[in-house]
N, C-alpha and C positions, 0 to 999 in steps of 0.2 A: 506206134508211138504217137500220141499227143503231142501238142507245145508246152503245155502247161498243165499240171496236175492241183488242183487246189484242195485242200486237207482242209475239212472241218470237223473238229468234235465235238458233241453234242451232247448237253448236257441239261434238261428243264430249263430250255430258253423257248421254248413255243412263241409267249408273244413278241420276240425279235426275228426267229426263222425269217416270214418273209420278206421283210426289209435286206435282211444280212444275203439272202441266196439269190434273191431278186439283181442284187447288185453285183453279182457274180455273173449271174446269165445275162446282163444286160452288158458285159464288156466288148468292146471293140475285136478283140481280141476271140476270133470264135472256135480256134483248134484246142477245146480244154476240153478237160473232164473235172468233177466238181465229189470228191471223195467225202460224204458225209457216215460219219462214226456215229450211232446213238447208244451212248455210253450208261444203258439201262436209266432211262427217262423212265420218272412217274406221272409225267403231263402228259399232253400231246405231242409231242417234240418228234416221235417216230412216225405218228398217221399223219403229221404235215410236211417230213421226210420222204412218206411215200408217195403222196400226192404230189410232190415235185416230181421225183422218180419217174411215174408214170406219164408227165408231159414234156419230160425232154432226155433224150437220153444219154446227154452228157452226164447225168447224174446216177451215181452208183451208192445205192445206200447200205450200209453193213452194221447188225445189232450186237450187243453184243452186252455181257451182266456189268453193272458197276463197278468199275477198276482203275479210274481215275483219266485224267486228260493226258496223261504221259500215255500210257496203256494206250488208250483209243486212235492218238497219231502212231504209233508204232505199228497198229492193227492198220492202218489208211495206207502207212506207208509199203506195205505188203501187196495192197492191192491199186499201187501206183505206176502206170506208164508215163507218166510225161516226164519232155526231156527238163522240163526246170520243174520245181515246186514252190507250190506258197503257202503258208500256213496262217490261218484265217481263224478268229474267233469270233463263232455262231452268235454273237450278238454286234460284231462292227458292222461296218459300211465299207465296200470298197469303191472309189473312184474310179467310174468307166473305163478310162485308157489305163490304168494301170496294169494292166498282166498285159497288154499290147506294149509298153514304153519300155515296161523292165524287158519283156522278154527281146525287142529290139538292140537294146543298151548292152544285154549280156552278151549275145549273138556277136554281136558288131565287135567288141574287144576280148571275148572269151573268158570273161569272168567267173569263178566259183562262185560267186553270189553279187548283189549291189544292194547297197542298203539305202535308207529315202527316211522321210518325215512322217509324221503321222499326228493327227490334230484329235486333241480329249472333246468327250460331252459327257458328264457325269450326272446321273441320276438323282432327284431328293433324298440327301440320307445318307449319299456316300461319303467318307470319308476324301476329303480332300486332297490332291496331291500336291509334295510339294517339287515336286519338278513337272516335264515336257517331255514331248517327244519331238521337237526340234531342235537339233543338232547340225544339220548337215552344211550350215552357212561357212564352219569350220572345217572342211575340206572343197576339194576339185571335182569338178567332173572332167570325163574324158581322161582322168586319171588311174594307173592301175596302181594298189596299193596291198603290199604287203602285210600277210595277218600279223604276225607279233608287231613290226614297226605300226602298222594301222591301232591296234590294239594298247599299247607305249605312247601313242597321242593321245589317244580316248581315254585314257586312266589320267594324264596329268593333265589333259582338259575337261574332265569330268564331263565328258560327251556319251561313254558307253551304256548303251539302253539294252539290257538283256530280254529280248522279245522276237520270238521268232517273226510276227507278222510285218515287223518291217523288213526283214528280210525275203528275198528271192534268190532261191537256191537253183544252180545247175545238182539234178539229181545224181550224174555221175560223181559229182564231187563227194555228195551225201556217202555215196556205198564206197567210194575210195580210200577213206577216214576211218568209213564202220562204225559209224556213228547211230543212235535210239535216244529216245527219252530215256531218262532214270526215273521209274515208275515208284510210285508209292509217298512221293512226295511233294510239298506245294514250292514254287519257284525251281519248278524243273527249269523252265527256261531260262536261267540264269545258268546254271551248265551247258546246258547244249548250244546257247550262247558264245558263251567261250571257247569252248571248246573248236567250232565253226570258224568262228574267227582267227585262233591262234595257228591253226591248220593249211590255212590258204594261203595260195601263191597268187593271186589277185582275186581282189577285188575293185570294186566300182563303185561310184556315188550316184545319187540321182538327186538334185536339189529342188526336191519336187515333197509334197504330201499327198499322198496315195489313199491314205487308210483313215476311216474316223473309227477312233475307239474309243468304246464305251465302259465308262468306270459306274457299276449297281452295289449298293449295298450289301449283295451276297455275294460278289465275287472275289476274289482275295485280295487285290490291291484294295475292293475297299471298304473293306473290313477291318474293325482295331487290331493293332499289332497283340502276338499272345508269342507266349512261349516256342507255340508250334512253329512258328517263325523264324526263332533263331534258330529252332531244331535243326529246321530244315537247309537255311543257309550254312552252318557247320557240317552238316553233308555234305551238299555242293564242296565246300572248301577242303573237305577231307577227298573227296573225289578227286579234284581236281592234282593235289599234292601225288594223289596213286599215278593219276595217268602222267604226271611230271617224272619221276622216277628218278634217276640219275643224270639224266641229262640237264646241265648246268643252262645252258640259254630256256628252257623250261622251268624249270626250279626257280631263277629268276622274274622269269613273267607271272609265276604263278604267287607267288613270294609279294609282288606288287600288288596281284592284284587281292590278294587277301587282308593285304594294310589298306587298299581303298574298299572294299567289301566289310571288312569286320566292324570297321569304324565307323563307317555307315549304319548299319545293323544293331551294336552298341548303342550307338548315337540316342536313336530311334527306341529301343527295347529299354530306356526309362520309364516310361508307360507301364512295366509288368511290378506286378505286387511282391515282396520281397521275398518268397518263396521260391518265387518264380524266378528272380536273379539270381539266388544263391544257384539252385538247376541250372542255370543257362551260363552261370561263369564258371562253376564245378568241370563242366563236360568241356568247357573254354580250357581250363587247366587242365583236364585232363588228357585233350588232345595235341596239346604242348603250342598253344596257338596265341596264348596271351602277351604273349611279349609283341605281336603285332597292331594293340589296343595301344593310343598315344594316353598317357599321362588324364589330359584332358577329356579323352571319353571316359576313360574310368570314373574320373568325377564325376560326370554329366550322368552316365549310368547309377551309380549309384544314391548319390545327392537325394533324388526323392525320396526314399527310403529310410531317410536319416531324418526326414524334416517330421 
């Protein structure tokens, strides 16, 4: 067993690999292993894969056909010894001491995971975001904090970032739960998100940014919103509702966070041409979810469409 397992999946980024892997092996932190997925690349993104491979061998590389970035971490996590994991996207940066600070931090109070900040550089072209990835000024360190109470903050301060790479997970947590990506979909990480968090018996803060992530035109934050979008978010939320089940303090959490999710998502999917709304509010009504849409996003939703 490693300290750290680091999960990359790999998908036609060649010209960011060695910036992104570079910053990996350059960590303070040297008990790792560095799991790269090449999730049937049509570039070069495999033979710059294995040229790493073959100079260090903390790195282990595994191919495998096109089946999406859920699929490929699922495939990584297979072939993962380390006692934490971090989940890394093959075009950020990570900051050196990071897998050394978290993995002390978690160590030292025994945390399921701690989460931290993380600073954007978005490309010519990408769409713009309208939030951040810092958050963390709004809690403690050296604090343990309860997933659903942790999670109950982040909803009514509109703090929660569903992103696996700010998080550092203890691995045993991961298999405790039986937890995977949900494959076949985009904003998987918005599940497996929550899910992580509603789950834990502590967590931890680091008031720290660890990670630059990078927003490209092709990638799906920043890319214009379409259909496929809400699709997929109405997934997640029908997911979520299953693994809620009867159990009333889950049905609750889940119940919130679908008022902050939908309205969000709503909000946003103005932008789609009116075909496209009628589709996307149809499968809304017909998953019995609309009554979680305030007044005001319906208008906001639809409005363009009428002008």
């Amino acid at each position: 067993m490693c300290k750290v397992s680091v999960i990359i999946p790999v998908y036609n980024t060649a010209p960011y690999l060695y910036e992104a892997i570079d910053s990996v092996l350059n960590q303070t932190l040297n008990d790792i292993e560095i799991i790269c997925v090449d999730d049937g690349s049509t570039d070069n993104s495999f033979m710059i894969l294995k040229e790493f491979e073959a100079k260090d061998d903390r790195i282990v590389v595994v191919s495998q056909s096109n089946q999406g970035q859920s699929a490929a971490r699922n495939t990584a996590m297979r072939h993962a010894h380390g006692e934490y994991i971090y989940f890394m996207d093959s075009d950020d940066v990570l900051m050196s001491d990071a897998l050394d600070k978290c993995y002390s931090y978690c160590r030292r109070y025994g945390f399921d995971f701690c989460f931290f900040d993380g600073d954007i550089f978005s490309e010519e072209g990408a769409k713009e975001l309208s939030w951040d990835y810092h958050r963390t000024e709004a809690y403690q360190e050296n604090f343990c904090y309860n997933g659903m109470e942790l999670m109950d903050k982040m909803l009514d301060t509109y703090t929660f970032r569903a992103v696996p790479w700010l998080l550092f997970i203890r691995r045993g947590y991961i298999e405790k739960i039986g937890i995977t990506f949900y494959p076949g979909i985009i904003h998987e990480d918005e599940l497996y998100s929550v899910l992580i968090h509603v789950q834990a018996d502590k967590i931890g803060c680091l008031r720290q940014s660890f990670v630059k992530h990078r927003v490209r035109p092709t990638s799906t934050m920043g890319k214009r919103y379409s259909l496929r979008n809400v699709d997929c978010y109405l997934t997640v939320v029908g997911e979520l509702h299953r693994w809620a089940g009867n159990d009333e303090l889950r049905i609750s959490m889940i119940r919130k966070y679908s008022r902050y999710t939908l309205n969000a998502v709503f909000s946003t999917a103005f932008v789609l041409n009116f075909k496209d709304k009628f589709v996307a509010y149809f499968k809304l009504l017909r998953m019995g979810y609309v009554h979680y849409l305030s007044i005001n996003t319906q208008i906001k939703f639809w409005i363009k469409s009428l002008r």
